[in-house]
Each structure stands twice: as C-alpha cells, then as structure tokens.
C-alpha positions in Angstrom: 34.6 47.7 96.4 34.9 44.5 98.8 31.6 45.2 101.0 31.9 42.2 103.7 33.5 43.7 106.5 33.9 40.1 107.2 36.8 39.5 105.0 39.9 38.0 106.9 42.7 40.6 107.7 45.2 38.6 105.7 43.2 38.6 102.0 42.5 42.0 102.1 44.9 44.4 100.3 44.5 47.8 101.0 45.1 50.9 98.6 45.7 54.6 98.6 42.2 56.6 98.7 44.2 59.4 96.7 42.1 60.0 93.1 44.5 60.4 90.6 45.7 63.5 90.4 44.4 65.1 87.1 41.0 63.9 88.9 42.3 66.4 91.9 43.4 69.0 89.4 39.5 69.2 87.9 37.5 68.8 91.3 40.0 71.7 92.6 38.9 74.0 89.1 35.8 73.1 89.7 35.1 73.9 93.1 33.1 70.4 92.9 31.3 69.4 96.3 31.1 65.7 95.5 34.6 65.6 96.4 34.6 67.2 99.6 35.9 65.0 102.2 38.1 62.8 98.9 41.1 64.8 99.3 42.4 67.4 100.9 44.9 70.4 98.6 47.7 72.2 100.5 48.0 75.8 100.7 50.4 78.4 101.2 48.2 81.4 102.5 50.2 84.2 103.8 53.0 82.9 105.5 50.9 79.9 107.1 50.5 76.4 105.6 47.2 74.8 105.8 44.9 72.2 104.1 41.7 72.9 102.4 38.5 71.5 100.8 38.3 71.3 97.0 35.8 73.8 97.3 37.9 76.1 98.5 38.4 79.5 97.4 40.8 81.3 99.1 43.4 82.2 96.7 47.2 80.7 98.0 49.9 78.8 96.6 48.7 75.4 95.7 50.9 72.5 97.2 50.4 68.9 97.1 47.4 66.8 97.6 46.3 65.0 100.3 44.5 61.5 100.9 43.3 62.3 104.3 43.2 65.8 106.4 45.7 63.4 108.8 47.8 62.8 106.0 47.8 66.9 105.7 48.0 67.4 109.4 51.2 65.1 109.6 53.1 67.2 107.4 52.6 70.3 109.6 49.3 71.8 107.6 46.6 73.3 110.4 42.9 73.1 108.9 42.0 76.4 106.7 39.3 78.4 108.4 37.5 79.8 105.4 36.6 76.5 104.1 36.1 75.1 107.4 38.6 71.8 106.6 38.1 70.1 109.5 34.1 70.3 109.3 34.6 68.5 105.7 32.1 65.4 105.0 33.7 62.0 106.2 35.3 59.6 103.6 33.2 57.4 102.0 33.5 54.0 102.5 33.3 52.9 98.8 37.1 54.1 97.9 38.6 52.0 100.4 39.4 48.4 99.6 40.4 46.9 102.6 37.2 45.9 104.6 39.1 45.6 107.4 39.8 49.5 107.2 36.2 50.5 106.8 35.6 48.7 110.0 38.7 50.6 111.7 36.6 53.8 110.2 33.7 53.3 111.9 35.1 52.6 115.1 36.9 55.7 114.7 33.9 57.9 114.0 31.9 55.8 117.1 35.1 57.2 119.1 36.9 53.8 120.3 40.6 56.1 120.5 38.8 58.4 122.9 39.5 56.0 125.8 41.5 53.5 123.8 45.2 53.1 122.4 45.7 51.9 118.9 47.3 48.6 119.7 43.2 48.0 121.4 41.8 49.2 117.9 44.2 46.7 116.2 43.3 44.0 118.7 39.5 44.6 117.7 40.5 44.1 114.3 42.3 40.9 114.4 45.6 42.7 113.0 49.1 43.2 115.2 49.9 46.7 115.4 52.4 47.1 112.8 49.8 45.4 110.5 47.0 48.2 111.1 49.9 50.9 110.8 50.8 49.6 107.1 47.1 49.4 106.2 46.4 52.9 107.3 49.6 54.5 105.7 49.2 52.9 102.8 45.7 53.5 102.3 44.8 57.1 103.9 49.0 58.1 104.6 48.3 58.9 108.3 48.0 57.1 111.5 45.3 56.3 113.3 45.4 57.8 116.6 46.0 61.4 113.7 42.0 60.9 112.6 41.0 60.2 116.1 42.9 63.9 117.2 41.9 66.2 114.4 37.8 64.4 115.1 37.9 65.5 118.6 39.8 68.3 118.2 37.0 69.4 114.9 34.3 69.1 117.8 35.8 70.6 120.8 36.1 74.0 118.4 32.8 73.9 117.6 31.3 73.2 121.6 34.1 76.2 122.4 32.2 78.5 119.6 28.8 77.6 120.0 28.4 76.8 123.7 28.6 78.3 127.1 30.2 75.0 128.5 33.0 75.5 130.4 36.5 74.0 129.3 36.4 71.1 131.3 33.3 69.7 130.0 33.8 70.8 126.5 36.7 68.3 126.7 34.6 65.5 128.3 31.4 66.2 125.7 34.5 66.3 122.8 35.6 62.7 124.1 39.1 64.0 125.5 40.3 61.7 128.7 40.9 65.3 130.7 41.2 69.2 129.6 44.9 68.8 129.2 45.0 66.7 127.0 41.9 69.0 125.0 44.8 72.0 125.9 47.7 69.8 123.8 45.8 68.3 121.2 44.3 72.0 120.0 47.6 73.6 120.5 48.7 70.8 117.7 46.1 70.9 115.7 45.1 74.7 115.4 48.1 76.6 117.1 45.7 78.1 119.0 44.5 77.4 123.1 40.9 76.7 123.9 40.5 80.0 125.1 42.1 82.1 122.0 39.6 79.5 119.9 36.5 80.5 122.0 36.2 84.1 120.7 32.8 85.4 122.4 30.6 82.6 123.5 27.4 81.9 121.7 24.8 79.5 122.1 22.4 78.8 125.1 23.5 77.0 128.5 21.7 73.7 128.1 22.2 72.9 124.3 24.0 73.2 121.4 22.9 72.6 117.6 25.6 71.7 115.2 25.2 71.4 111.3 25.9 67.7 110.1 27.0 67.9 106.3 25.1 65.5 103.9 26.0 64.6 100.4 23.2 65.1 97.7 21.1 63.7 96.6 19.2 63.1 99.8 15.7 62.9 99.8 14.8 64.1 103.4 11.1 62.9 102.6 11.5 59.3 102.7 13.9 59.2 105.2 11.7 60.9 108.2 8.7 59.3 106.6 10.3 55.9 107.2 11.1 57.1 110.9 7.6 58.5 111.3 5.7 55.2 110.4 8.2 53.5 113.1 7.9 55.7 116.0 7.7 54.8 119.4 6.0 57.2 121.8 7.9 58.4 124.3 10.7 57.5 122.7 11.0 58.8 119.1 8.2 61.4 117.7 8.8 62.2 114.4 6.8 65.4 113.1 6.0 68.1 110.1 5.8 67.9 106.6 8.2 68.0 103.9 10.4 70.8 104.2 9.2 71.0 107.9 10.2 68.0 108.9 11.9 67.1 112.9 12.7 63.9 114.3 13.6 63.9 118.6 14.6 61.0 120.2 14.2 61.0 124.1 17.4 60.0 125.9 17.0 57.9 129.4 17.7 59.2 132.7 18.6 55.6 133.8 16.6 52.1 134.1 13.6 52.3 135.3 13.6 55.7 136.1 10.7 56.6 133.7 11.8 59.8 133.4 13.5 61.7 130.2 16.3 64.2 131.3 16.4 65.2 127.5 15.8 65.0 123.5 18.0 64.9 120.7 16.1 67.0 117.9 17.4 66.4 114.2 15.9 68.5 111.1 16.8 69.1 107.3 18.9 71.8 107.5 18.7 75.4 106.6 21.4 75.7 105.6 23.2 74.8 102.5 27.4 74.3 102.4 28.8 74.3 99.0 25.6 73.4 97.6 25.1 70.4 99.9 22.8 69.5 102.4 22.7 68.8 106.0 21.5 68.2 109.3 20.7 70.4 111.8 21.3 68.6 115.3 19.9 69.9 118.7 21.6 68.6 121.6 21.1 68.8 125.3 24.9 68.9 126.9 24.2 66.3 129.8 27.3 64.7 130.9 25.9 61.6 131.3 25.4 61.5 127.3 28.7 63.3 125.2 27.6 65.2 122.0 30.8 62.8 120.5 28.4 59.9 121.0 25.1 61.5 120.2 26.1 63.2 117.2 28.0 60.0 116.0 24.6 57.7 117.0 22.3 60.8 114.8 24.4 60.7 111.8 23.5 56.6 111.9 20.1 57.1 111.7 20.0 59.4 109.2 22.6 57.5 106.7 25.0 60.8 106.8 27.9 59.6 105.7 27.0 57.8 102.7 28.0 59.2 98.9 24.7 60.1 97.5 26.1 61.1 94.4 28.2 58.0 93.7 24.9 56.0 95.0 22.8 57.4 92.6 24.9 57.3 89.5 24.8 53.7 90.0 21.1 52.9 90.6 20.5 54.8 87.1 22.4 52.5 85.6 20.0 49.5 86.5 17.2 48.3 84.3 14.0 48.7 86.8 15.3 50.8 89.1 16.6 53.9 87.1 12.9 55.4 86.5 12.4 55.3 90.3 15.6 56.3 90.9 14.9 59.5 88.9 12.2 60.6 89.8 13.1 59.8 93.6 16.8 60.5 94.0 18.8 60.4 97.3 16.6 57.3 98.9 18.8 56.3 101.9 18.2 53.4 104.9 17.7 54.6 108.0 20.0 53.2 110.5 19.6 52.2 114.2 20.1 54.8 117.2 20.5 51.3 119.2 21.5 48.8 117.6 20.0 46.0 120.0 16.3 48.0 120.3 16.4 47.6 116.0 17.5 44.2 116.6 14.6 43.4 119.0 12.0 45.5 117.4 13.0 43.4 113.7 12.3 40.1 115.9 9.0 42.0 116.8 8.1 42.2 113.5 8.3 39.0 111.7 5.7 38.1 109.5 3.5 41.1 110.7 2.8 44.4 109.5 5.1 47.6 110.3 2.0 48.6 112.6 1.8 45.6 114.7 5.3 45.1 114.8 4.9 48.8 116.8 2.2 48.0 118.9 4.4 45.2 120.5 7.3 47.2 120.7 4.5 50.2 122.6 3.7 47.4 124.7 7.4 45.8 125.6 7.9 49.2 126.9 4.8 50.1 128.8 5.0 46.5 130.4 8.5 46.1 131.0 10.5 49.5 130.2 9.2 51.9 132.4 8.2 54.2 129.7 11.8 53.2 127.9 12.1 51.0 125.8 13.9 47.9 127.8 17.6 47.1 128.1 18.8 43.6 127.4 19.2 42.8 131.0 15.1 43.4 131.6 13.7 41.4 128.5 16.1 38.2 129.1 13.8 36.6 132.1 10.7 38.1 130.7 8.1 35.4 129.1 7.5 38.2 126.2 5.1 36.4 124.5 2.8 37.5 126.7 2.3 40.7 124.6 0.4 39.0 121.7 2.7 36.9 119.4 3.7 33.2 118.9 5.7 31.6 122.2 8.6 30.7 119.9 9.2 34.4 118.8 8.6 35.8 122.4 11.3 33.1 122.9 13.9 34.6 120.2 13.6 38.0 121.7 14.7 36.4 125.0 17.3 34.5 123.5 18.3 37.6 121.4 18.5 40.0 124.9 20.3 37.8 126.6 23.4 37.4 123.8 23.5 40.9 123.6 23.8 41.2 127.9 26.6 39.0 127.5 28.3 40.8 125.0 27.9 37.5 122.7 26.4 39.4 119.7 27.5 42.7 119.2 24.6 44.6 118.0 26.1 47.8 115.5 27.9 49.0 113.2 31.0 48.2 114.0 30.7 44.3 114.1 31.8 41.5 111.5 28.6 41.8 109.2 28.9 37.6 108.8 29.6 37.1 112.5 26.7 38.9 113.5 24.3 37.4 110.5 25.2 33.7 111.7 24.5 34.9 115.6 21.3 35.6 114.7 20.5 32.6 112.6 21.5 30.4 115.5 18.3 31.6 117.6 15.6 30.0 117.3 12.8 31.5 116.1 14.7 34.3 114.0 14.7 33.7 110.1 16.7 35.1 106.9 14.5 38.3 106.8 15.2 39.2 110.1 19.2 38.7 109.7 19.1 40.9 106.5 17.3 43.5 107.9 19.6 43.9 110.8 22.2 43.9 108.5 20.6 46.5 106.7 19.9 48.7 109.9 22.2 48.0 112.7 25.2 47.0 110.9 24.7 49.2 107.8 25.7 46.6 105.3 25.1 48.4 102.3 24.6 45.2 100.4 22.2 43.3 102.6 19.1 42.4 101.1 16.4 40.7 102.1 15.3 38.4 99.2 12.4 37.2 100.8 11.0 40.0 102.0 7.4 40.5 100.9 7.2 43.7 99.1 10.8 42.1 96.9 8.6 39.4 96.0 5.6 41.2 94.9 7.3 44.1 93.0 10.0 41.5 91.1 6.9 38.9 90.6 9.5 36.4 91.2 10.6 33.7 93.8 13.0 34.7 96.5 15.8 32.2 94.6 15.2 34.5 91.5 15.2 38.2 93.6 18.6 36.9 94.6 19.9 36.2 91.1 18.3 40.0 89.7 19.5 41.5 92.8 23.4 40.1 92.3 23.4 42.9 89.1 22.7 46.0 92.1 26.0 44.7 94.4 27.2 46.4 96.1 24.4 48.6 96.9 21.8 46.1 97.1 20.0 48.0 100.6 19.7 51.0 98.6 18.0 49.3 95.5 15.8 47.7 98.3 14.7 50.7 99.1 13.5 51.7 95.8 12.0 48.4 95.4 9.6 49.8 98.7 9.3 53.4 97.2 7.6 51.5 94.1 5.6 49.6 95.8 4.3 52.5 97.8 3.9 54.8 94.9 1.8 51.9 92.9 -0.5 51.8 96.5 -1.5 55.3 95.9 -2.3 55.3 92.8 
C-alpha cells in the first residue's frame, strides 16, 4: 500500500478491494471475523435478497460477492438483520491503492456528503467528477454518495432502536439535511419507514450508547493509559483500571461560556461480536453536537478502524519488534478529538516532558479558555509565552492558531499528510518532532515517525540518520512500530 495521501490524483491507479474469490470462499467457511467489513456475500433468504457479513450464519442461497455493502446495495440487496450488515467494521485502509481514495474515505466517515454533493467531495480531492466516479467503481464498484446513504441510514436505525428521540431529530443527529429525506433514504435502504424500524423505543431521553466494533488484537491497556497520562482536567478524565477502564471527554457549551452541557463517555466494551471487540460509546443527544460527528471524532481517538490483525502479523515479522509485539499485541496510536488542540498541545510539548507539556496546556486553558481549552481565534493575539516556556515557542503556538483561524492549515485527518507537514515546518519555532507527531495523531499517517524523538534514540542506541534507515524496514506502519519502540522503553523503566 501507497501511504502518502499526498500522492497526485493523476499517478495513483486505483484497484478493486474485492479478495480473490477462493479467499471469499474460505473467510465465508470459516465464519472468519478478520474479514468482516472486506466483502460482503449475497444471499437469497426466503424470497428476499440481502447482503451479509462473512460471519454470517443464516442459512440461504449463496450469490455473488461483494466489494463494498454499496456495491451490494446497488444491485437491489437490503442489509441482512441477523448479521447486522450494515453495523460491519469499516474497510481498512491498507487494501486500497489509490491514496486519493483513502482520503475520499475519510471524508466520508467524517460525513462531508451529509451537507455536500459529490462534485464538492471531488473538488476536495483535486479530481473532476467523472474522475472520482471511475476511481470509486473501479475500486469499491459503487458510488460515493451509495456509502454516504447506507452510513446514515446504518445510524439513524440504530438512534430509532435505542433512543426516545423523536424522528426529526433522529434525522438531524443521523446527519440527514431534513426527515424526508431520513423517510426516502430508509425506505431504499431497508424497505421499511422510520416508524415500522422503531419497534418499541428503548433507551433513556438524554443519551444513547452505541457499540463501536474493533478489530483484534487491541490492547485496551495502553491505549487509555496513553489518554490517562495526557488528560486535561475539565476536559478529558480518563479513569479505572484494566478491564475497568472509561475515558469522558467534556463537550463545550460555547466560547467562553465555562460551562459543560455534556460528556462523551467511551469504555472497552462488554460485549463481544463475532469474537471481536469494541467500544461502548455514551452519548448525550444535544443538537448542537450530532452523534454522526461525535461517534466519528470517538472512533479517532481510539484508532477504531485500523486492521489489528493485519497490523500485527506484520510487526512479528520485524527483527526487534516481534518479542514486544508478542507479548503486547494490539498497540494502537491514539488519535486527536481535535485536531488543532493536538496540534497546539504537540507545540506545548517540545523538548519537555509529557507532564510539563500538560501543565501548560492546564494553564492555556485556566488563563485563556474559560475552563476550555481555547479555540484558535483566542490564542492568536495572546503573548502565550507568558505561561512558562521560551518566547519563540509561545510564538509558534500563535502563529500555529492563527493558520488554523484562517483555514490555512487544516488540522485532521482528512488533509494532504505532506501539505500539512510543510505548514507546520514553515512556523517558526516548530521542528521535525513536532510535524511527525501531528502526523501521527491528527492526520493518522500510519507511517509517520518521529526519528528524533528521544525515546527512538535511546531504545535503537543510534543517531536519528540511522533510526530512519532501521525504521524504512517497518513502512508502512512505522507509527505503530513507534509505539512499541515506547512500550519497551517503558517496560525496561519498570524493571
């Protein structure tokens, strides 16, 4: 796999995410979970035709096989119901080959065609229209705008079966523009109206928890652990224990407000699906935030849609990494609930410890956020040195606030992973470690790698020049060997 999302539109040559069949015909006999969210098999159950997971088993007359539940969906298939189809784990990004697709992914998932049309998507991307519609037929056999319906048509089933919101704002809180279109786009995608789908309400009035499906291994410990050492009172509390563990993150009522209308709660799930685990996510259902958004910003953090299997099949393939590896699978980097507060907060912590870099970050908000942690538009005027560190870094954060006000630098996921690194580099004050890190976090490169980074240095006993040359044999998953690169070095601490 091509990881630079960078690569220009006109290089890239995308290519069906189909396995080969005989690769189908096993996962299918073996009811194997890896695959859930690869493919998709066609049924004939009864007299209806539907799609369904690998894991599957309903008994029915097997049809063909599917790239993509849109590439299902477009041939008249409605999702099965036993297996849950359209709750199936997202593709992973590794099987596609056109960079420029992955990035169209992502702003799929963040839900751009909520309020968008596809010739804005293919605008984002630098492609014509008829450009982005090749790519994605060739590639996942379905249009675009069919993965943006069957997404918010998969949520809006689950607000109607485990909420008391009313069908207006189950629509907004799914990310549809009104509750006709929610009324159309069900009827296409399930046959059936909001209210037929409802059944008997559950759930309480003010929030909603919804399972987020993970793919193992994931080790739960070291992700929270990393969150807990990185907390922000106020803002994020992470607490428990392993197997106990819950991370909230407080949602604004508005600037300056210093109030909290609301959390978003996120613990290891109880339960398993298929084998696999998940998330459990606790929502407050405020229209001011949409579960589309918050769900897609939770799954960030906690690295949900990455192929742990695939992931760690690779890392115990490298010399130096496959003892930690085993006796530590399912390491995964945490990712950024805002992209810009990572950014700032990396800028924070240059050349410091993780400790003082959060004792600024405490203070930036105490001083200038209210009890929030600041938006751009309040840090770019603010002589943020003040809070204890050098006048040319207080200067960077400034510098940094006020590109991201300006929609200069787009701080997330969704941005050209080069475009963004360069940005950075052109602020004064702001240094390779920094970029990388971002990388790492905000834009979830999963190749970035900090090669100067302390801890790299120290574990490799090598020169940053040289952790770049031992660190080419773990592309394209460099950030994940980074992270067990810090799992040894904390695991030789304790000792």
């Amino acid at each position: 796999m091509n990881t630079s999302i960078h690569t220009p539109a006109s290089t890239a040559v995308s290519a069906t995410v189909l396995p080969a069949r005989a690769v189908c015909e096993r996962a299918l006999r073996e009811a194997d979970a890896t695959y859930d969210g690869r493919f998709f098999v066609g049924r004939q159950i009864g007299g209806e035709q539907v799609y369904c997971r690998p894991m599957c088993t309903l008994p029915g007359v097997q049809g063909a096989f599917y790239a993509t539940a849109g590439a299902a969906w477009e041939q008249g298939r409605v999702p099965c119901g036993h297996c849950q189809a359209d709750l199936a784990a997202p593709l992973p990004e590794w099987v596609v080959d056109d960079p420029v697709l992955v990035r169209a992914l992502r702003l799929l998932a963040s839900g751009f065609l909520n309020q968008q049309v596809e010739a804005a998507l293919a605008a984002r991307l630098e492609l014509t229209g008829d450009d982005l519609t090749r790519r994605f037929a060739r590639a996942f056999d379905c249009a675009p705008t069919s993965m943006a319906v069957l997404q918010r048509a998969a949520l809006a089933r689950r607000l109607l079966q485990n909420s008391q919101l009313g069908q207006a704002r189950v629509a907004a809180h799914a990310g549809y523009r009104n509750l006709a279109q929610m009324r159309r786009e069900l009827n296409e995608v399930y046959a059936q109206s909001p209210l037929k789908l409802r059944g008997e309400r559950q759930g309480g009035r003010s929030r909603v928890t919804l399972h987020v499906p993970l793919r193992a291994p994931y080790h739960f410990d070291w992700l929270f652990g990393y969150l807990r050492k990185r907390a922000l009172p106020g803002v994020e509390e992470v607490s428990g224990a392993p197997g106990a563990w819950s991370y909230q993150r407080a949602l604004a009522a508005g600037q300056g407000s210093g109030s909290t209308p609301g959390w978003v709660i996120v613990q290891p799930s109880s339960q398993l699906e298929f084998g696999q685990p998940g998330l459990s996510v606790d929502l407050p259902l405020l229209d001011q935030y949409p579960v589309w958004d918050l769900l897609y910003r939770a799954g960030r953090v906690f690295d949900a849609h990455l192929d742990g299997h695939h992931v760690q099949t690779f890392l115990l393939r490298q010399p130096g990494l496959a003892e930690w590896a085993r006796q530590a699978p399912g390491l995964r980097v945490a990712g950024a609930w805002d992209g810009y507060e990572t950014a700032v907060r990396a800028v924070l912590g240059q050349q410091v410890s993780v400790a003082r870099g959060t004792v600024l970050a405490n203070k930036m908000i105490q001083q200038y956020g209210d009890g929030q942690f600041p938006q751009a538009a309040q840090l770019q005027h603010r002589e943020v040195a003040e809070l204890g560190m050098p006048g040319r870094r207080g200067r960077a954060v400034q510098a940094l606030a006020r590109l991201v006000d300006a929609g200069a630098l787009v701080a997330d996921d969704t941005c050209h992973y080069d475009t963004q690194q360069q940005g950075l580099l052109a602020i004064e004050g702001i240094g390779p470690w920094t970029a990388n890190y971002v990388r790492m976090r905000v834009s979830k490169d999963v190749n970035a790698f900090p090669d100067n980074d302390w801890v790299v240095l120290k574990q490799l006993q090598c020169t940053a020049a040289q952790a770049r040359r031992i660190a080419a044999d773990w592309s394209p998953w460099r950030a994940y060997a980074l992270m067990y690169l810090w799992y040894a070095a904390a695991q030789k601490k304790m000792t």
